[in-house]
Biopython code that builds the backbone (N, CA, C, O; Angstrom):
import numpy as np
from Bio.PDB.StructureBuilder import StructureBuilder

atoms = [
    (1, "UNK", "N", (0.802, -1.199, 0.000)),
    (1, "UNK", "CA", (0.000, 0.000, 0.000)),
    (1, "UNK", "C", (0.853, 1.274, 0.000)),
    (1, "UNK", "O", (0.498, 2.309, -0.564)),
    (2, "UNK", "N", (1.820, 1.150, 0.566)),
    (2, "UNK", "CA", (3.037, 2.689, 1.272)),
    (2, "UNK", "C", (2.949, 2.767, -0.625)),
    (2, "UNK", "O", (2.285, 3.662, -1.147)),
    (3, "UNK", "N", (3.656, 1.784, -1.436)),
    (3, "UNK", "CA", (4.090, 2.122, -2.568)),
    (3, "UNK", "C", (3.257, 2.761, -3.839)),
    (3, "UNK", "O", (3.757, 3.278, -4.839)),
    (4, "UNK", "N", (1.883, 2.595, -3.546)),
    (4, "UNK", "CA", (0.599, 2.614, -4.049)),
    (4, "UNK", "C", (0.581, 4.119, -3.932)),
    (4, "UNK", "O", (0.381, 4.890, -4.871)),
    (5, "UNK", "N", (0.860, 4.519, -2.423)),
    (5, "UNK", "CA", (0.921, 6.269, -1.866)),
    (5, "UNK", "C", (1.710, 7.010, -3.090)),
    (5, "UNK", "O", (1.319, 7.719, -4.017)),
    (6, "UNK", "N", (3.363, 6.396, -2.568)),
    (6, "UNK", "CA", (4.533, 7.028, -3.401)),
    (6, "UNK", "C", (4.174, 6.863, -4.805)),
    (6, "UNK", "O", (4.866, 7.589, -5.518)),
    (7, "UNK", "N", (3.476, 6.279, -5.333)),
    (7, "UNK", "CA", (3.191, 6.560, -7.255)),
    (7, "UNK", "C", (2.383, 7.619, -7.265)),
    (7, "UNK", "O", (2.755, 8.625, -7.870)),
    (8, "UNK", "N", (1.206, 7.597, -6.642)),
    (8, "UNK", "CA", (0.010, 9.062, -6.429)),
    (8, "UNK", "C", (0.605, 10.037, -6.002)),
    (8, "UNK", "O", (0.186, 11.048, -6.565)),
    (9, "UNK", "N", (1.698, 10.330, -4.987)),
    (9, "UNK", "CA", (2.387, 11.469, -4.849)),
    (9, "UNK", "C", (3.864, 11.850, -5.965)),
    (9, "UNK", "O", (4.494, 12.907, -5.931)),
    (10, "UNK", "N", (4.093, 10.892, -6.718)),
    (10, "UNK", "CA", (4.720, 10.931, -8.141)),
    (10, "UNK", "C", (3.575, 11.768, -8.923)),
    (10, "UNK", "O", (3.615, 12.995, -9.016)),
    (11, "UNK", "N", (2.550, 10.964, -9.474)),
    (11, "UNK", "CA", (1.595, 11.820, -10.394)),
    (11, "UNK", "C", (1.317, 12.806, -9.734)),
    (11, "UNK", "O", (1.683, 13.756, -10.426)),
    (12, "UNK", "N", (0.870, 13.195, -8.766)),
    (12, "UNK", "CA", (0.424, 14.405, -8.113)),
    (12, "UNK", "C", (1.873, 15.866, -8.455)),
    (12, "UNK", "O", (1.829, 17.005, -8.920)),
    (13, "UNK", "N", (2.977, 14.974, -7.911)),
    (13, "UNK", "CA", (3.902, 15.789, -8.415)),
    (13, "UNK", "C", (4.143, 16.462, -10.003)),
    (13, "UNK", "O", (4.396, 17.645, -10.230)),
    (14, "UNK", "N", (3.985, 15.339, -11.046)),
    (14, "UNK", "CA", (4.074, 15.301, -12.311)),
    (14, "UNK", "C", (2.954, 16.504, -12.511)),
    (14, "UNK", "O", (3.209, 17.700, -12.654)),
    (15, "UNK", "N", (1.904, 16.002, -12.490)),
    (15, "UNK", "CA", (0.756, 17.212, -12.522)),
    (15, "UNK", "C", (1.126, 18.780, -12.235)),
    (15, "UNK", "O", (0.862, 19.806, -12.862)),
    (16, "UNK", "N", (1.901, 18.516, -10.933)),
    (16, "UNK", "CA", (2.090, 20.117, -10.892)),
    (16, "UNK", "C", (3.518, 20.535, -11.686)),
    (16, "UNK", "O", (3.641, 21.758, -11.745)),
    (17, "UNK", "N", (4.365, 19.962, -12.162)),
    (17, "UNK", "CA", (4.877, 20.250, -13.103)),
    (17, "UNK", "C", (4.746, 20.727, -13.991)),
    (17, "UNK", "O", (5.423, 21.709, -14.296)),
    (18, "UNK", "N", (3.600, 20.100, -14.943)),
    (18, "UNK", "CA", (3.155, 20.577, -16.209)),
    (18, "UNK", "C", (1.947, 21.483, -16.138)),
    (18, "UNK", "O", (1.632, 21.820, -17.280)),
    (19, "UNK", "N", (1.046, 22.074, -15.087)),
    (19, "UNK", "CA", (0.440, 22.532, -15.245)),
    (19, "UNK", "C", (0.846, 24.077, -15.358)),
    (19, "UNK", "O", (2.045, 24.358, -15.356)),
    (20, "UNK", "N", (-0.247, 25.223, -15.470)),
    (20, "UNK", "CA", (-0.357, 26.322, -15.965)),
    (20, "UNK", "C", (-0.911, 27.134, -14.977)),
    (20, "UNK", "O", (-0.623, 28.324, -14.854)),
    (21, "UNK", "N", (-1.904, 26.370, -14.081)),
    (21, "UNK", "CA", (-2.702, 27.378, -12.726)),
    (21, "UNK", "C", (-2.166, 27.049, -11.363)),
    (21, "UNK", "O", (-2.048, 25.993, -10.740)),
    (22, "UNK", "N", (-1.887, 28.279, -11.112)),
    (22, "UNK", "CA", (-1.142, 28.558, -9.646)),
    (22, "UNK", "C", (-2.064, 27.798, -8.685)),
    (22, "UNK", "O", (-1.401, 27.407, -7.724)),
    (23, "UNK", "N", (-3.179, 27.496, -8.611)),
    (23, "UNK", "CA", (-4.113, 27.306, -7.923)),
    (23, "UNK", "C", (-4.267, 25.430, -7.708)),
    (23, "UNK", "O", (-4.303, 24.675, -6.736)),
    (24, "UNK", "N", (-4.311, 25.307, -8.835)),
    (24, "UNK", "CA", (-3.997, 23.773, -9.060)),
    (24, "UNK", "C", (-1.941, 23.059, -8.737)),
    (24, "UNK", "O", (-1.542, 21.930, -8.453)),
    (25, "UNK", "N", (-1.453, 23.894, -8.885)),
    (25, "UNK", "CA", (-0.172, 23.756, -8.952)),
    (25, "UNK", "C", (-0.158, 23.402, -7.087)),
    (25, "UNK", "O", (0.383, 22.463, -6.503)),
    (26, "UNK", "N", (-0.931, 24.499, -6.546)),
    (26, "UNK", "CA", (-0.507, 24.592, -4.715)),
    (26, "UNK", "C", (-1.289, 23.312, -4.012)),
    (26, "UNK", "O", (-1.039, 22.744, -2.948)),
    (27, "UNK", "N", (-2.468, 23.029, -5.125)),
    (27, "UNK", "CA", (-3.045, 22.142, -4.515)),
    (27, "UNK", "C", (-2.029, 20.433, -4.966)),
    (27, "UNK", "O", (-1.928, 19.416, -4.279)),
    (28, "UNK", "N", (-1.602, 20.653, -5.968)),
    (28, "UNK", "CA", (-0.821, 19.079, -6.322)),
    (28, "UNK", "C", (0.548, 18.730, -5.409)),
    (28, "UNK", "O", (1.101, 17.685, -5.066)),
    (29, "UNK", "N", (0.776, 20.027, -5.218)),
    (29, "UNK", "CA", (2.284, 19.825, -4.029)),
    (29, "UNK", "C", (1.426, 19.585, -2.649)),
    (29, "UNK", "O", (1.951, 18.774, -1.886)),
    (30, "UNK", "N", (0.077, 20.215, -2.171)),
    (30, "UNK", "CA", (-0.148, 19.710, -1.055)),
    (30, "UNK", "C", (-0.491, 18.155, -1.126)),
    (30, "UNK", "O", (-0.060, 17.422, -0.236)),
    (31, "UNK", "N", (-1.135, 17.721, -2.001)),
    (31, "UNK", "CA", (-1.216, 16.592, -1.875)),
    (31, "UNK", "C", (-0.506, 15.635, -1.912)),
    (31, "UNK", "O", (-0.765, 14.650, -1.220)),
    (32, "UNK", "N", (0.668, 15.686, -2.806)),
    (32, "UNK", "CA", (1.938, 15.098, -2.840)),
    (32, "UNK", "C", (2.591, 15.170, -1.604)),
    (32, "UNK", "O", (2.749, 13.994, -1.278)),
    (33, "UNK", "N", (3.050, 15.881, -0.747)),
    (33, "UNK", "CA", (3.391, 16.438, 0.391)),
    (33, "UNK", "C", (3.040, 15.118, 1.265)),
    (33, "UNK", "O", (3.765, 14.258, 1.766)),
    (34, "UNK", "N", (1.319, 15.345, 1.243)),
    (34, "UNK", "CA", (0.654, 14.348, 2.217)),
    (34, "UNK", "C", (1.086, 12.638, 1.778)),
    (34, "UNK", "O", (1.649, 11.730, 2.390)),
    (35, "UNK", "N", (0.587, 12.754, 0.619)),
    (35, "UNK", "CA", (0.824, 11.006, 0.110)),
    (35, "UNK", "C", (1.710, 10.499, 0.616)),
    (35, "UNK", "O", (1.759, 9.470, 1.289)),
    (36, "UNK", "N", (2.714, 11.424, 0.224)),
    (36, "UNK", "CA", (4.728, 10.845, 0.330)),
    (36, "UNK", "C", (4.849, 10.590, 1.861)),
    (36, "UNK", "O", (5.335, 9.488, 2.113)),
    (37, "UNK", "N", (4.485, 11.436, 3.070)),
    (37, "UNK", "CA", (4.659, 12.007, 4.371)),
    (37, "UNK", "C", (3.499, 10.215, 4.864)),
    (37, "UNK", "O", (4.039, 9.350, 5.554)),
    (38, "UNK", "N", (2.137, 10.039, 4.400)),
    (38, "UNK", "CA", (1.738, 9.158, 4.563)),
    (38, "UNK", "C", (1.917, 7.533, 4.428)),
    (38, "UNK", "O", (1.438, 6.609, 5.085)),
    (39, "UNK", "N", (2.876, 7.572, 3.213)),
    (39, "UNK", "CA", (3.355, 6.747, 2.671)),
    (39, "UNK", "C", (4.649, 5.938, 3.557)),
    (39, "UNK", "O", (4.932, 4.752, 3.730)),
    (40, "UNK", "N", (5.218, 7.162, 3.976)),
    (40, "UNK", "CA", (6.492, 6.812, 4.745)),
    (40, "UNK", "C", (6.170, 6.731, 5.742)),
    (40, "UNK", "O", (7.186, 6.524, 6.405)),
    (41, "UNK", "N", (5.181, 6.766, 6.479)),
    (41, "UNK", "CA", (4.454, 6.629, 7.753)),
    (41, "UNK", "C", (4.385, 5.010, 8.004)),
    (41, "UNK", "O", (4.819, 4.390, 8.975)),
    (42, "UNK", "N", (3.698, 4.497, 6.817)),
    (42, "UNK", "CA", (3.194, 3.091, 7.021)),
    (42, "UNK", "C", (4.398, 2.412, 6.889)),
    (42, "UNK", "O", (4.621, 1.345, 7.463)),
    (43, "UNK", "N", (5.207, 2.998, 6.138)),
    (43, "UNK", "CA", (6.444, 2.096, 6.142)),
    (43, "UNK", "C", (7.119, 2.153, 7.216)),
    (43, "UNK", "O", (7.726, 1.093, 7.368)),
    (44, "UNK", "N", (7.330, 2.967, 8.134)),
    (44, "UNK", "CA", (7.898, 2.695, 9.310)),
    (44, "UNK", "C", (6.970, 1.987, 10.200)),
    (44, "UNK", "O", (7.374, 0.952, 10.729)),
    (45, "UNK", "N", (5.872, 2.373, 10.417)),
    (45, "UNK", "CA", (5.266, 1.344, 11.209)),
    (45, "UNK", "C", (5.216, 0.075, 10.752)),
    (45, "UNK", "O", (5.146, -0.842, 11.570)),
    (46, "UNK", "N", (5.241, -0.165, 9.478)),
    (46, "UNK", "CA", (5.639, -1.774, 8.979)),
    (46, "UNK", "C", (6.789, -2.464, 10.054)),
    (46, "UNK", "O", (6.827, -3.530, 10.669)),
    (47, "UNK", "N", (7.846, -1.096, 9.931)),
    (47, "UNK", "CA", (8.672, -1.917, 10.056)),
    (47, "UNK", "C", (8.805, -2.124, 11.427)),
    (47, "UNK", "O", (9.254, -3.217, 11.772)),
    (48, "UNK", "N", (8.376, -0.937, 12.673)),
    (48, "UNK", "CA", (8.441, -1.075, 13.810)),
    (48, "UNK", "C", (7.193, -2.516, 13.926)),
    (48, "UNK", "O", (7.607, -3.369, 14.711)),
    (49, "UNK", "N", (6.302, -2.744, 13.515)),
    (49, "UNK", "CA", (5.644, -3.589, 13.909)),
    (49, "UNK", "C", (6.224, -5.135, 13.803)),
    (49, "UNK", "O", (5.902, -6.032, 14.582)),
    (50, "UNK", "N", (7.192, -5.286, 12.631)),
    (50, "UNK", "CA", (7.789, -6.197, 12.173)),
    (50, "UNK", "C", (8.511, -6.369, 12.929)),
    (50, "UNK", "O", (8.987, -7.474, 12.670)),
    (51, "UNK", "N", (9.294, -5.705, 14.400)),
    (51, "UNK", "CA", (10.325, -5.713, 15.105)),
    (51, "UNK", "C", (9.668, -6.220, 16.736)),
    (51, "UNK", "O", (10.173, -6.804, 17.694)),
    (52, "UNK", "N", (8.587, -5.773, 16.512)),
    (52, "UNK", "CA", (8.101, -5.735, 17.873)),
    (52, "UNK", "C", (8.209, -7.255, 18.690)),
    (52, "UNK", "O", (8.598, -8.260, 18.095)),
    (53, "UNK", "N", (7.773, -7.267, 20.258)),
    (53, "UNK", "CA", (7.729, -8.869, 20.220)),
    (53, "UNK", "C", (6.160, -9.132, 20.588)),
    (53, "UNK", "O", (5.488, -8.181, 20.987)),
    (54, "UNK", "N", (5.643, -10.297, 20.466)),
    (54, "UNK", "CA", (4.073, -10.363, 20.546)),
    (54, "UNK", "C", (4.390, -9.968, 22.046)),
    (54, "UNK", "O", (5.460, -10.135, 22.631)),
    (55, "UNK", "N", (3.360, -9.472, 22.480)),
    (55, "UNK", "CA", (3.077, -9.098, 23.914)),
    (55, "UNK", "C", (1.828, -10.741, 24.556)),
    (55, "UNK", "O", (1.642, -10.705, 25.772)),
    (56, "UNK", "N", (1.367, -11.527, 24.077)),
    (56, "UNK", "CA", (0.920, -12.710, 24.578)),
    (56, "UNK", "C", (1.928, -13.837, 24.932)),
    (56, "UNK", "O", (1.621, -14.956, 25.345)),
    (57, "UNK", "N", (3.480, -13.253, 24.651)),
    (57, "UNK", "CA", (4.615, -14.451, 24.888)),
    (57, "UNK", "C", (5.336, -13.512, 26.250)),
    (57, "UNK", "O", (6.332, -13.917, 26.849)),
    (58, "UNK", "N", (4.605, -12.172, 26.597)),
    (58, "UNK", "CA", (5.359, -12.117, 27.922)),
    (58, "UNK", "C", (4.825, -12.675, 28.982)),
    (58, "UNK", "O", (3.695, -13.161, 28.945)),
    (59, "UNK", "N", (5.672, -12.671, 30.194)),
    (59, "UNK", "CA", (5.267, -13.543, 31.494)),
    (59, "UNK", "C", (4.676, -12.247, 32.150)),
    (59, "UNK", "O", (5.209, -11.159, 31.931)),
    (60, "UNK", "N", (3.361, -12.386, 33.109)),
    (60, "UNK", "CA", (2.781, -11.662, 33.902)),
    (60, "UNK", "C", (3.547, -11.891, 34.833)),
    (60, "UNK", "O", (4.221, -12.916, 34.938)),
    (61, "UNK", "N", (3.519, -10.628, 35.894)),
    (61, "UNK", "CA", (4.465, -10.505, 36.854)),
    (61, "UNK", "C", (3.756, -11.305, 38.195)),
    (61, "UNK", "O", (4.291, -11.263, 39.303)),
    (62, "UNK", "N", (2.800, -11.856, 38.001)),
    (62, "UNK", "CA", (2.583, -12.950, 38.852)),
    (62, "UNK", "C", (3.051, -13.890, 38.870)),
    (62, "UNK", "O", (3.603, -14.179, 39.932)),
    (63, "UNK", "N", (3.091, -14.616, 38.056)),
    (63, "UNK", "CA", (4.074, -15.691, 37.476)),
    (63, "UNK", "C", (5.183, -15.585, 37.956)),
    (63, "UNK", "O", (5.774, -16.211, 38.836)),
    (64, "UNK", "N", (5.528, -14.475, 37.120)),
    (64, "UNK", "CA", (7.205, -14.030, 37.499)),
    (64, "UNK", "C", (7.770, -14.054, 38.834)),
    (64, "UNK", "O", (8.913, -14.435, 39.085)),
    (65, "UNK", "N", (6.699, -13.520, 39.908)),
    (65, "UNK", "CA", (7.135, -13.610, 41.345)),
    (65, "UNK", "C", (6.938, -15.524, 41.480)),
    (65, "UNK", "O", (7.786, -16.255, 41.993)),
    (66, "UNK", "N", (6.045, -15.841, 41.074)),
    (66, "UNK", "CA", (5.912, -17.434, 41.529)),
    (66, "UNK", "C", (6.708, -18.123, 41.349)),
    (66, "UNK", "O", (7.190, -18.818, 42.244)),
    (67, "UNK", "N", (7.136, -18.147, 39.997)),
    (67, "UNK", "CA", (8.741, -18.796, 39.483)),
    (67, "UNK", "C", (9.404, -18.512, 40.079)),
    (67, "UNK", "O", (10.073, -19.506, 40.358)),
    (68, "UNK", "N", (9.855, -17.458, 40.701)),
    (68, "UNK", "CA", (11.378, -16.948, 41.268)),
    (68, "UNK", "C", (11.119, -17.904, 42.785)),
    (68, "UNK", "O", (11.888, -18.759, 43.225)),
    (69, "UNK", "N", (9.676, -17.411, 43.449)),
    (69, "UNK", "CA", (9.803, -18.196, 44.692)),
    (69, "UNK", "C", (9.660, -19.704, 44.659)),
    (69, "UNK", "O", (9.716, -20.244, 45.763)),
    (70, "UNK", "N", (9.478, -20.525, 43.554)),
    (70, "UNK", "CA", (10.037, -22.181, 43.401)),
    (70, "UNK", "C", (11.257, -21.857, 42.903)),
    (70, "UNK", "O", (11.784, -22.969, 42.931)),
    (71, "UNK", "N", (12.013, -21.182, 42.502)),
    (71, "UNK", "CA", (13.523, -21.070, 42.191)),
    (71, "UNK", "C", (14.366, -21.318, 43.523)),
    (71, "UNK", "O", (15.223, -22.164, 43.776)),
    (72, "UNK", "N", (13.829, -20.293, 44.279)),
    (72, "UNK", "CA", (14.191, -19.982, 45.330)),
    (72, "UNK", "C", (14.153, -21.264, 46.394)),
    (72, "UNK", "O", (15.189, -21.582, 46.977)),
    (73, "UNK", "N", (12.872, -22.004, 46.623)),
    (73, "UNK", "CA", (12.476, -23.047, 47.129)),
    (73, "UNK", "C", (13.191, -24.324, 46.860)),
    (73, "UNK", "O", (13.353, -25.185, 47.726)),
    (74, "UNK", "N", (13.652, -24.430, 45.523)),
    (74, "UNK", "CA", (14.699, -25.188, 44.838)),
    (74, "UNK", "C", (15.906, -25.516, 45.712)),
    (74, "UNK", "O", (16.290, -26.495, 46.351)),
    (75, "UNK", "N", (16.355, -24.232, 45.459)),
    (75, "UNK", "CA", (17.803, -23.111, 45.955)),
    (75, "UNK", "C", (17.873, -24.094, 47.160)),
    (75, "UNK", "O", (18.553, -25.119, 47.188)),
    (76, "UNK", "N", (17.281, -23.751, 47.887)),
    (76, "UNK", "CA", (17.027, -23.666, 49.942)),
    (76, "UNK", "C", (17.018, -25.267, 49.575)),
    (76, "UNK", "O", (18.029, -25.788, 50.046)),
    (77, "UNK", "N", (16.146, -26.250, 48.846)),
    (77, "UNK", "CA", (16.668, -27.836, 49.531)),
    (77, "UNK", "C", (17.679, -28.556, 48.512)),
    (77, "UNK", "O", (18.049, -29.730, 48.546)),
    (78, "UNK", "N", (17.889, -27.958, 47.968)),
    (78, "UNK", "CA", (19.378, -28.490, 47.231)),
    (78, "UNK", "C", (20.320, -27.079, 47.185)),
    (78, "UNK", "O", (19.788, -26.245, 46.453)),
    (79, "UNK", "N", (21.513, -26.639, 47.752)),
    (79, "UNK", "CA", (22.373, -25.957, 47.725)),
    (79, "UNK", "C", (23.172, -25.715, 46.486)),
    (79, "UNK", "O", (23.425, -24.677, 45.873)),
    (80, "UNK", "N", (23.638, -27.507, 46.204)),
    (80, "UNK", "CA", (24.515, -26.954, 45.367)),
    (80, "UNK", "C", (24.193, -27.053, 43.688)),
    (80, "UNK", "O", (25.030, -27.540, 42.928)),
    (81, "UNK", "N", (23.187, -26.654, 43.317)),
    (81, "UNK", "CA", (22.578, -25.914, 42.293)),
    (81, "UNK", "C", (22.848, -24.946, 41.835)),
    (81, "UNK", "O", (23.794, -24.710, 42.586)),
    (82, "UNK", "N", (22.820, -24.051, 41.138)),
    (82, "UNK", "CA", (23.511, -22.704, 40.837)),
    (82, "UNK", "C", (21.841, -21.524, 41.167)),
    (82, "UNK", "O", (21.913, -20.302, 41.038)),
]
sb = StructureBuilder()
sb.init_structure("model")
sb.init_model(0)
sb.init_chain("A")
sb.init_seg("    ")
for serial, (resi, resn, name, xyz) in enumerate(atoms, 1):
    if name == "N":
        sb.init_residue(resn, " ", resi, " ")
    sb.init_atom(name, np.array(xyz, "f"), 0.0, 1.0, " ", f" {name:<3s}", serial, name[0])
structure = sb.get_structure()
């Protein structure tokens, strides 16, 4: 889709190139402006999303305390464990 943006803010650009009215000219750079600015938007969030980690594979901090205290419980009847 981002790339779909960047061609419409190409023509949008092209347009105001060749045209003749100041009026149409201010309106093809605003829109180009937006497309391109929108375009590169999704692509970073592509990519931040692509980076992210699922948030259903973290441990709740309930857990987290529970594990540590059978770690711990471990610990205390066998010593030499690490």
């Amino acid at each position: 889709m981002p790339w779909l943006l960047f061609l419409a803010s190409l023509a949008a650009l092209v347009i105001a190139f060749r045209t003749t009215s100041v009026g149409l000219l201010v309106f093809c750079l605003l829109v180009s402006l937006v497309l391109g600015l929108t375009g590169l938007m999704q692509l970073l969030a592509r990519r931040v999303g692509s980076r992210s980690r699922d948030e259903s594979m973290m441990v709740d901090p309930e857990v987290l305390r529970r594990m540590r205290e059978q770690a711990e419980a471990r610990k205390a009847v066998d010593p030499r464990q690490p």
